[in-house]
ROLUMNU-938659 format. One record per residue: residue in three letters; x, y, z of N, C-alpha, C, CB in turn. Coordinates in steps of 0.001 Angstrom, whole numbers, padded with zeros to 6 digits, always signed. Glycine has a CB too. Layout:
N
AlaXYZXYZXYZXYZ...
# end
This chain:
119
Unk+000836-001173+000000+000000+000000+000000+000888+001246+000000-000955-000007+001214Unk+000105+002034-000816+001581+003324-000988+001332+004409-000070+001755+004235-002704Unk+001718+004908+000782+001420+006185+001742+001831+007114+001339+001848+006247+002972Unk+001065+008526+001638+001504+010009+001024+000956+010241+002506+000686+010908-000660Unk+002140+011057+002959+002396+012275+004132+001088+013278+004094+003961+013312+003741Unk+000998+013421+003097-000071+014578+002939-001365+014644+001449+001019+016008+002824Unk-002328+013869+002122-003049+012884+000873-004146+014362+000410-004207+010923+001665Unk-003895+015375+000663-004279+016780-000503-003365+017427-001332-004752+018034+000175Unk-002219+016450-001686-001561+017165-002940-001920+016638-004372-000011+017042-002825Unk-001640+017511-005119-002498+017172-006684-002083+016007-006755-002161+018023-008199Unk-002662+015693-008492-002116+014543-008972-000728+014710-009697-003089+013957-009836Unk-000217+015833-009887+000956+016329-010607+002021+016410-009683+000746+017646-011262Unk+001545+016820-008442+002843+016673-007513+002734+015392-007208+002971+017571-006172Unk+002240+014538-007089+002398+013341-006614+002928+012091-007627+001151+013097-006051Unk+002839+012246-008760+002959+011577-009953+003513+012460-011028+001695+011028-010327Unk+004360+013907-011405+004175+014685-011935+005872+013963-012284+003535+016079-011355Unk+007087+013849-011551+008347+013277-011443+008355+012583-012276+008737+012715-010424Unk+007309+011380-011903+007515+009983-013083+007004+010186-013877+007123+008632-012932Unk+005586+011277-014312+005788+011324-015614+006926+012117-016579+004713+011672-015895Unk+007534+013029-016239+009266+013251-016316+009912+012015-017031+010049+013352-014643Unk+010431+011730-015713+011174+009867-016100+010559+009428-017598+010401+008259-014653Unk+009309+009159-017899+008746+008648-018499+008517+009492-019905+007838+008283-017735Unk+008558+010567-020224+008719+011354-020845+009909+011339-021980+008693+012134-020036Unk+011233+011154-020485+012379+011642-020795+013138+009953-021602+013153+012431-019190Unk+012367+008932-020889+012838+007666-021927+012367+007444-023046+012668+006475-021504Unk+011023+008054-023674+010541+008173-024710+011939+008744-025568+009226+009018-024578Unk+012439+010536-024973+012190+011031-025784+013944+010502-026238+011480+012495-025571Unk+014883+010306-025185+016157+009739-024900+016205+008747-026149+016277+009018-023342Unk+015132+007667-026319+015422+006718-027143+015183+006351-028955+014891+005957-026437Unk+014514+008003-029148+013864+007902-029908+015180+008279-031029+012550+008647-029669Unk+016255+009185-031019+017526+008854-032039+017536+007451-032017+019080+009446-031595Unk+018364+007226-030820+019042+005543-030814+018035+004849-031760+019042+004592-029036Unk+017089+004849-031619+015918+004044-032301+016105+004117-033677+014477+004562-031984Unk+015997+005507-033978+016199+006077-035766+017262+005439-036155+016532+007809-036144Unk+018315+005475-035746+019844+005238-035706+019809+003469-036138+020631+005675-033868Unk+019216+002936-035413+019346+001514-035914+018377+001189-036777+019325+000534-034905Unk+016798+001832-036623+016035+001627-038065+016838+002004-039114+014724+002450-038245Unk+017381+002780-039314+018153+003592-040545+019255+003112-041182+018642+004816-040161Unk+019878+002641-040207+021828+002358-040675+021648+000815-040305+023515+003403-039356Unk+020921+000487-039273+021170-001147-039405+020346-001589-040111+021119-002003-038248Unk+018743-001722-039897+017985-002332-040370+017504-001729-042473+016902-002209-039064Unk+018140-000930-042420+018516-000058-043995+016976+000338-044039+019220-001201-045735Unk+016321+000658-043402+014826+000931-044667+014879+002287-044147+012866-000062-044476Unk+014601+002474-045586+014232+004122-045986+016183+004694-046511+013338+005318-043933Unk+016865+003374-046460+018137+004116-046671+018287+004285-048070+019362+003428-046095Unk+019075+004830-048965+019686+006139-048346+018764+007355-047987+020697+006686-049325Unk+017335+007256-048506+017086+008523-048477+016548+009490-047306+016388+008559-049352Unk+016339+008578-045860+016051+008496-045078+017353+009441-043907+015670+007150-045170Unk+018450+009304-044045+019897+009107-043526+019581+011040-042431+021600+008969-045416Unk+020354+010684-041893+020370+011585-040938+021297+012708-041235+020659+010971-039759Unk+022865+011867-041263+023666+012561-041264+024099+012528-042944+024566+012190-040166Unk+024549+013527-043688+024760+014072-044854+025970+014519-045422+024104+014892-044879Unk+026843+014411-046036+028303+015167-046497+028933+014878-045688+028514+016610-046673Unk+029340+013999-044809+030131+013717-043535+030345+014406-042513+031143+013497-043717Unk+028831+014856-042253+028956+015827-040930+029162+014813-039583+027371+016867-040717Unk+029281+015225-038990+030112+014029-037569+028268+014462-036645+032583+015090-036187Unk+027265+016113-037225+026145+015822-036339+025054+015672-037395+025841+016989-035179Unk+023779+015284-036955+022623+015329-037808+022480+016471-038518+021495+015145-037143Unk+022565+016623-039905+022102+018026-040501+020737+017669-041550+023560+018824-041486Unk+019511+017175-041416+018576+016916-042138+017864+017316-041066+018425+015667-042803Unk+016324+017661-041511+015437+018081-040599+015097+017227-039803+014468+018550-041036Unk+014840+016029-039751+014553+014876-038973+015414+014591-037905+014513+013807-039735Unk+017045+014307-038449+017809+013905-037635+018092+015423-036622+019047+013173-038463Unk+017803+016528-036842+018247+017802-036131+017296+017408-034665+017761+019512-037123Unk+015912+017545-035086+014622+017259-034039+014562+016110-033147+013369+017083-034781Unk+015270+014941-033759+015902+014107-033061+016838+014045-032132+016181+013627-033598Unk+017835+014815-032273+018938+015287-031370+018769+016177-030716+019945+015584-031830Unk+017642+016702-030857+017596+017793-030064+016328+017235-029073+017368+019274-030972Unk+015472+015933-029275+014557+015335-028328+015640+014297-027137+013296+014324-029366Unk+016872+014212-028303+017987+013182-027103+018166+013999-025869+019836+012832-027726Unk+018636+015054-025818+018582+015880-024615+017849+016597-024044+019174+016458-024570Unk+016913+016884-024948+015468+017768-024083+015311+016411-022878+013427+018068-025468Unk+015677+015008-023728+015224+013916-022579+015896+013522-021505+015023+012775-023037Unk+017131+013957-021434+018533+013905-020652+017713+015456-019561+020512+014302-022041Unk+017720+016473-019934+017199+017232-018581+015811+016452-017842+016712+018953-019063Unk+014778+016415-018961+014010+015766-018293+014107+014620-017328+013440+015546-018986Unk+015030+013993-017812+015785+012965-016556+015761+013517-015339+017361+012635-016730Unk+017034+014727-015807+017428+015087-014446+016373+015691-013688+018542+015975-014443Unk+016295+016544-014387+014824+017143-013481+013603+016153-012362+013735+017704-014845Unk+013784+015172-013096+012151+014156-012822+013244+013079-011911+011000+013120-014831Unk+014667+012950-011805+015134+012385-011026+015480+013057-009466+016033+011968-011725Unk+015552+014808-009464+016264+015605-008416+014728+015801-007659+017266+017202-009024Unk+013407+015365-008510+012398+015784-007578+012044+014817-006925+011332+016353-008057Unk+012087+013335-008014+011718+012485-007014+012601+011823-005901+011197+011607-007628Unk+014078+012406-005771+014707+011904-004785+014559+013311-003572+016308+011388-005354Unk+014008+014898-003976+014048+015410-003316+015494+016081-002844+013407+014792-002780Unk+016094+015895-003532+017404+015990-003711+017437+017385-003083+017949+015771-005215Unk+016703+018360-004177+016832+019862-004258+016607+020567-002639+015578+020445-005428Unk+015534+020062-001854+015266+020465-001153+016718+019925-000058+013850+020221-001089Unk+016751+018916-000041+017991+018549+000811+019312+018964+000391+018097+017158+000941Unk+019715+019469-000415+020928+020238-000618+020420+021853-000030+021438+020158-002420Unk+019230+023008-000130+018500+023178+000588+018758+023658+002034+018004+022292+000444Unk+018320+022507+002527+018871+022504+004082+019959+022602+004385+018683+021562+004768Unk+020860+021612+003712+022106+021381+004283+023007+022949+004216+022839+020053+003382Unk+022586+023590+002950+023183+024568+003025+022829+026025+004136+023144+024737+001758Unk+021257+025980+004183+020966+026765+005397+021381+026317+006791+019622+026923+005447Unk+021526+025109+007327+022537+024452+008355+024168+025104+007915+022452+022491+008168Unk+024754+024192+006952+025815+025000+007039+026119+026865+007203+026270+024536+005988Unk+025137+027275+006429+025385+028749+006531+024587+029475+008511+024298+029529+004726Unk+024697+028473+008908+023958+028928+010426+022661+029481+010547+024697+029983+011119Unk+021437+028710+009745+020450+029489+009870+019578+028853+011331+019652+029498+008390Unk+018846+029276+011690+018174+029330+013297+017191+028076+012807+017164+031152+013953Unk+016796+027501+013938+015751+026318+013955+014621+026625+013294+015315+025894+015289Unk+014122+027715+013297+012827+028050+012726+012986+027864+010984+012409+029709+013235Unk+014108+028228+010608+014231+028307+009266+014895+027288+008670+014767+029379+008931Unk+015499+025927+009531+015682+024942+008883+014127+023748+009385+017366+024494+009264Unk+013628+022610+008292+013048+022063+009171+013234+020950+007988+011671+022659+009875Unk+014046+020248+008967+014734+018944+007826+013136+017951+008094+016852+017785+008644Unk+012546+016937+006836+011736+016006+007045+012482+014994+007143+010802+015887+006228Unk+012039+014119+007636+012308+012942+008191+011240+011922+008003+012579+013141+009499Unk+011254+010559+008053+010070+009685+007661+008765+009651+009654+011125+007533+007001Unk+009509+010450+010256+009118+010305+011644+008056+011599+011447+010500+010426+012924Unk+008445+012363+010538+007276+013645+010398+005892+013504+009545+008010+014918+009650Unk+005891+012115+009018+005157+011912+008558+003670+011406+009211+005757+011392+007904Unk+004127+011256+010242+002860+010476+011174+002798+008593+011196+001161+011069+010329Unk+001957+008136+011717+002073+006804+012031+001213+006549+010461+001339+006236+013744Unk+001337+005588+009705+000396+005132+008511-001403+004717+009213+001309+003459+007703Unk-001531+005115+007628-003592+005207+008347-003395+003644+008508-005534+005829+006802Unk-004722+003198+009345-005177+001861+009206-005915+000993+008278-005689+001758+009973
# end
């Protein structure tokens, strides 16, 4: 059974991360994908081809939008990985601790702040 600390947050904060993740493997795999439909499996070759005149990057309209979904999917990673580990907020703290901020203004969570699980 899955517990949420606080069962009035949307459905976007609560699931909003993995759809990230999920997003970001779509969009991560979708060269690699072209890349072996194209050059291994040959269909649509040559006219299909990405790269052109021996450019070392994609210069056709296809292969450009492609490379440029490889890393839109690489942040999306990161992004949908730093929220769901919470990362952000705990670097966060640590730094208002290190910089000496007063009890009131640090308030680290812990799985003990969550309360006992419903029944």
């Amino acid at each position: 059974m899955i517990y949420f600390a606080n069962a009035n947050l949307t459905l976007w904060q609560k699931w909003g991360p993995v759809h990230l993740v999920a997003l970001a493997t779509v969009f991560s795999m979708a060269q690699p994908l072209a890349v072996l439909i194209i050059y291994v499996g040959e269909v649509g070759y040559p006219d299909s081809r990405m790269w052109k005149n021996g450019s070392w990057f994609p210069n056709t309209p296809h292969g450009v939008i492609l490379y440029l979904l490889k890393w839109i999917g690489m942040v999306l990673l990161m992004v949908g990985v730093v929220q769901i580990t919470g990362l952000h907020t705990k670097i966060r703290q640590k730094w208002l601790v290190l910089r000496g901020a007063s009890a009131d203004e640090v308030h680290i969570v812990t799985t003990s702040d969550a309360g006992p699980p419903p029944s």
